[in-house]
N, C-alpha and C positions, 0 to 999 in steps of 0.2 A: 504494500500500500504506500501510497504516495500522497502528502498533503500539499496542493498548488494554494498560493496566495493569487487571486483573480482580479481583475478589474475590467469595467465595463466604457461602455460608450460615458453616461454621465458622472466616474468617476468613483463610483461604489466600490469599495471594496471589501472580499469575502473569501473566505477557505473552502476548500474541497477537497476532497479524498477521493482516488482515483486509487485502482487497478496496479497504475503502471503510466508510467508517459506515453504509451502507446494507447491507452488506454482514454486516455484525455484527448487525444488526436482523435480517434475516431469518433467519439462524443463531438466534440467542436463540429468536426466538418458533416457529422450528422446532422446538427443543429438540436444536438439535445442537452449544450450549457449555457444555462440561464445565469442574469443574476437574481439575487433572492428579493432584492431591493426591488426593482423597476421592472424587472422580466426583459431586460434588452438582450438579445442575441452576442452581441456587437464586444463580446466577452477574449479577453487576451490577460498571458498569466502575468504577472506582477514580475518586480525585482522583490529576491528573498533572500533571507540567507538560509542555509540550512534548520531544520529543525531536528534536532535532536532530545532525546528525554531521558533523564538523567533516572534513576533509583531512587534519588532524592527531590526531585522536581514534583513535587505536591500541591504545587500553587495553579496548575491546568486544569480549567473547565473541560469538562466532557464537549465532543462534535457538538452534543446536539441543544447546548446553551442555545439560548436566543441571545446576541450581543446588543442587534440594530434593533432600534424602539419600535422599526414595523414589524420585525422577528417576534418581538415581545408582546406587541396588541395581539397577533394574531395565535401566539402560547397561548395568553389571557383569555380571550376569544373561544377559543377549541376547550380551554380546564371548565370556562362558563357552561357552554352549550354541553357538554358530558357531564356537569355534574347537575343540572339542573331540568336537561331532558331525559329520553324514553331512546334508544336507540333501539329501530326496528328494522333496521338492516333492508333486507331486501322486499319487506313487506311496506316501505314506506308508502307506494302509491296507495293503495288498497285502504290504509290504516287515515292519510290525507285528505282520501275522499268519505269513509266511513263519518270521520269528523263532520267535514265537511255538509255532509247530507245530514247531521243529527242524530246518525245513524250510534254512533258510541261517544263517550266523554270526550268533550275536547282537554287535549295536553300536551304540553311542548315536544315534538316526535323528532329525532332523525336519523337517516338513512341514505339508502341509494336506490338511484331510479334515472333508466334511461333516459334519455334526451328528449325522445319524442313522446313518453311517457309523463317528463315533468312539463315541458313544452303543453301537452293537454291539458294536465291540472291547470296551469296556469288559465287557460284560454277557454277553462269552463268555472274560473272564479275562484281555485281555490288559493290561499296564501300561502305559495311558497316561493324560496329563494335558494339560490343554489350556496354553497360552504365552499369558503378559499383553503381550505383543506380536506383531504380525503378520510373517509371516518375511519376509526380503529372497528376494524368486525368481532372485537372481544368487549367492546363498550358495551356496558350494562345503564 
C-alpha cells in the first residue's frame, strides 16, 4: 500500500491509499480519482516526503478521520441519520410509499432504491431525497 498526498484543480488537498503507483495510474486515467472536497477530476499527486511510521508514532489518526469541515458535516450527517432513523435496506421503496399512502406509521426510514424507483416516488409525491453517502447494510 501506498499513501499519495493529492491535489486538485481548486487547490484541495487530501490522502489516498493506493494498491501500488500503478495502481493510482490506472485509477487517474480511468477517471475514478476524485477529490473528496469539490469532486473535480482534475486531481494530480502533490510534492511529499516520505511517510514513514515509527513503533512509536502514536500521534496518527486513523484513514478514515474526517480532517476537512465538509468530511466532518457529512460524519455528523450519516452518525445523525443512523442513529435516529429505521434503516430498511432494500425495502425502502415499499416501506416510503406504505407511509406515504397511511398505509403504516410514519418514521424516519432509510435505504436503497433504484433510480427509477426513487425517481417514481418522487413524481407520485412522496418525500424523499437521495444520501451523499452510501448506507452501511448492517445499520440497525
Amino acid at each position: 500500500m501506498i499513501k499519495f498526498t493529492l491535489r486538485c484543480a481548486e487547490d484541495h488537498r487530501f490522502d489516498s491509499w493506493f494498491q501500488s503507483a500503478a495502481t493510482f495510474d490506472k485509477l487517474y486515467a480511468a477517471g475514478m480519482v476524485a477529490c473528496g472536497v469539490c469532486g473535480s477530476h482534475e486531481v494530480e499527486k502533490a510534492l511529499m516526503a516520505p511517510n514513514l511510521q515509527s513503533a512509536h508514532d502514536t500521534d496518527r489518526s486513523p484513514l478514515t478521520t474526517a480532517h476537512h469541515p465538509a468530511e466532518q458535516a457529512l460524519a455528523e450527517l450519516r452518525r445523525r441519520i443512523e442513529a435516529q432513523s429505521d434503516y430498511v435496506g432494500l425495502n425502502f421503496v415499499s416501506e416510503a410509499r406504505d407511509m406515504h399512502d397511511g398505509l403504516i406509521p410514519e418514521r424516519s426510514i432509510y435505504g436503497e432504491a433504484r433510480l427509477e424507483d426513487a425517481r417514481k416516488l418522487i413524481e407520485d409525491g412522496v418525500p424523499v431525497a437521495p444520501l451523499p453517502f452510501t448506507p452501511r447494510r448492517n445499520s440497525n
